[in-house]
C-alpha positions in Angstrom: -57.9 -9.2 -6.0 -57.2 -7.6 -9.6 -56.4 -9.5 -12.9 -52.8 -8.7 -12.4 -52.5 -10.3 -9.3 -54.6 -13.3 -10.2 -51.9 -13.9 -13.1 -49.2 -13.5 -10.8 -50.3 -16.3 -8.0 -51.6 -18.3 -11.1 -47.8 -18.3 -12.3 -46.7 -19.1 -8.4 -49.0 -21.9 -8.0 -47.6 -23.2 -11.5 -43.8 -23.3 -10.5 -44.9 -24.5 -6.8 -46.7 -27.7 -8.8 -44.0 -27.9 -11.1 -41.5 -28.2 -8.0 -43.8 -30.4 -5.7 -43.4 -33.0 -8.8 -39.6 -32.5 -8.9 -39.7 -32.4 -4.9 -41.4 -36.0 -4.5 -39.2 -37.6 -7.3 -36.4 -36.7 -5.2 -37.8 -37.9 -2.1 -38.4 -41.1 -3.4 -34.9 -41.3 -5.0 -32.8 -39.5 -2.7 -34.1 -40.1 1.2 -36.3 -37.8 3.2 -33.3 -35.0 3.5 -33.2 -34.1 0.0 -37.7 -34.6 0.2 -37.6 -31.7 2.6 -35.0 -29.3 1.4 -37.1 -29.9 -2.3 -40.2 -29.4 0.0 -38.7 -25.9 1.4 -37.7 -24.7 -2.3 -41.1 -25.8 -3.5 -43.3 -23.3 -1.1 -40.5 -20.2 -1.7 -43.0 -19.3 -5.0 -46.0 -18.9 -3.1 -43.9 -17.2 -0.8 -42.7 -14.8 -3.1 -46.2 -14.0 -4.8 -47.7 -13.6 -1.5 -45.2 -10.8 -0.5 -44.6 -9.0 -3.6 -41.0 -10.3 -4.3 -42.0 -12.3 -7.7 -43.4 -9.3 -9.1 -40.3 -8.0 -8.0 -38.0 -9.9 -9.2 -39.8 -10.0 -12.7 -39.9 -5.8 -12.9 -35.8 -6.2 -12.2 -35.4 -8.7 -14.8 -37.0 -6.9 -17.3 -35.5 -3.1 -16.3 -31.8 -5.1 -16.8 -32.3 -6.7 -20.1 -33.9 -3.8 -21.2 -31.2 -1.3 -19.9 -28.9 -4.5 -21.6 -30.6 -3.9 -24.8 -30.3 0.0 -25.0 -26.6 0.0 -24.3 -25.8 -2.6 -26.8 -28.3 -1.2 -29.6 -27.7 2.7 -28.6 -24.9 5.1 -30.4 -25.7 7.4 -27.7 -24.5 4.7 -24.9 -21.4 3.8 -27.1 -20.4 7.9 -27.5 -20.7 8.2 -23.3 -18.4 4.9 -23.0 -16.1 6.7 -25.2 -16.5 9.9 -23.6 -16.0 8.0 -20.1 -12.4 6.2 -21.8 -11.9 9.9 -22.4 -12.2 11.0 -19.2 -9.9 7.7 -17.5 -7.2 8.6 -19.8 -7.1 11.8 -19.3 -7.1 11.2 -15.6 -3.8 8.7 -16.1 -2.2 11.4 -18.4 -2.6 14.4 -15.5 -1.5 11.6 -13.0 1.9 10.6 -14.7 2.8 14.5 -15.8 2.3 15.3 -11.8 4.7 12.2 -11.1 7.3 13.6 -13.7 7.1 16.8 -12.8 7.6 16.2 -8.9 11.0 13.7 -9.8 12.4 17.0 -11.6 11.6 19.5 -9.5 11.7 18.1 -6.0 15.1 16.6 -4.3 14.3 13.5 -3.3 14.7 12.7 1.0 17.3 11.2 2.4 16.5 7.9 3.5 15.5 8.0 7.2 17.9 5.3 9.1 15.9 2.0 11.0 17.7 2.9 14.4 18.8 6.0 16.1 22.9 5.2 17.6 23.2 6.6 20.4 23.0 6.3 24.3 19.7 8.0 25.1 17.7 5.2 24.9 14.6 4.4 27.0 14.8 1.6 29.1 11.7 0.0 28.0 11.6 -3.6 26.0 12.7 -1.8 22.7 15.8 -1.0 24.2 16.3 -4.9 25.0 15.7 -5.7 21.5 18.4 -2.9 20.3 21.2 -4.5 22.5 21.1 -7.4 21.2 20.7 -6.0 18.1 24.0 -4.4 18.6 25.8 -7.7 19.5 24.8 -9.3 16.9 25.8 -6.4 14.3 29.4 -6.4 16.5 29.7 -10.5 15.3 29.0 -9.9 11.8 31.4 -7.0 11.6 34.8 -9.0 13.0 33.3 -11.7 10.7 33.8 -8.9 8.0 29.9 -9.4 7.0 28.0 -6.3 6.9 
């Protein structure tokens, strides 16, 4: 067992007592449900010394706020973000010439109809749904809707 380690199950031990106390004023408060789930949160430091994660979770904290710290306190950060809106805008400029280009130099399609007229059609359910389809387009037409 090294110093380091030591300090780390010292610090577990510390927030396990400081949650035991919280734990049983809850139990006595709120009923054996809420004495048990404080019980389960009150082991989870030792827990996490014993397997590495509070370490863990301490190295994380500290590589965020310091990566936090650099790109608030660091012109060199604040050029790339710049040099990144740049970029985006750039990309939205190429994006919207390519659009106006294409509606000048390309016809547009004619639009494709919902349903081929005809008599070739299959006599599966889709030409069920296409008669009647047809009878009801036939009433709205002598009712002069269209």
């Amino acid at each position: 067992m090294t110093y380091d380690s030591a300090a780390w199950g010292a610090l577990a031990f510390a927030l396990s007592t400081l949650l035991g106390v919280v734990t049983f004023f809850r139990w006595r408060s709120k009923g054996l449900s809420a004495g048990l789930r404080g019980s389960a949160w009150t082991i989870l430091p030792v827990a996490a010394w014993l397997t590495g994660v509070l370490e863990l979770a301490f190295d994380v904290a500290d590589s965020v706020g310091r990566w936090g710290v650099h790109l608030v306190f660091s012109p060199v950060v604040w050029l790339g973000i710049v040099l990144a809106g740049v970029s985006a805008a750039l990309f939205g400029a190429s994006a919207l010439l390519d659009v106006r280009r294409r509606g000048h130099d390309e016809p547009t399609p004619p639009p494709v109809s919902r349903r081929r007229r005809g008599r070739g059609r299959s006599a599966g359910p889709a030409a069920i749904g296409d008669d009647d389809l047809d009878d009801i387009e036939a009433i709205l037409r002598k009712h002069g809707i269209s």
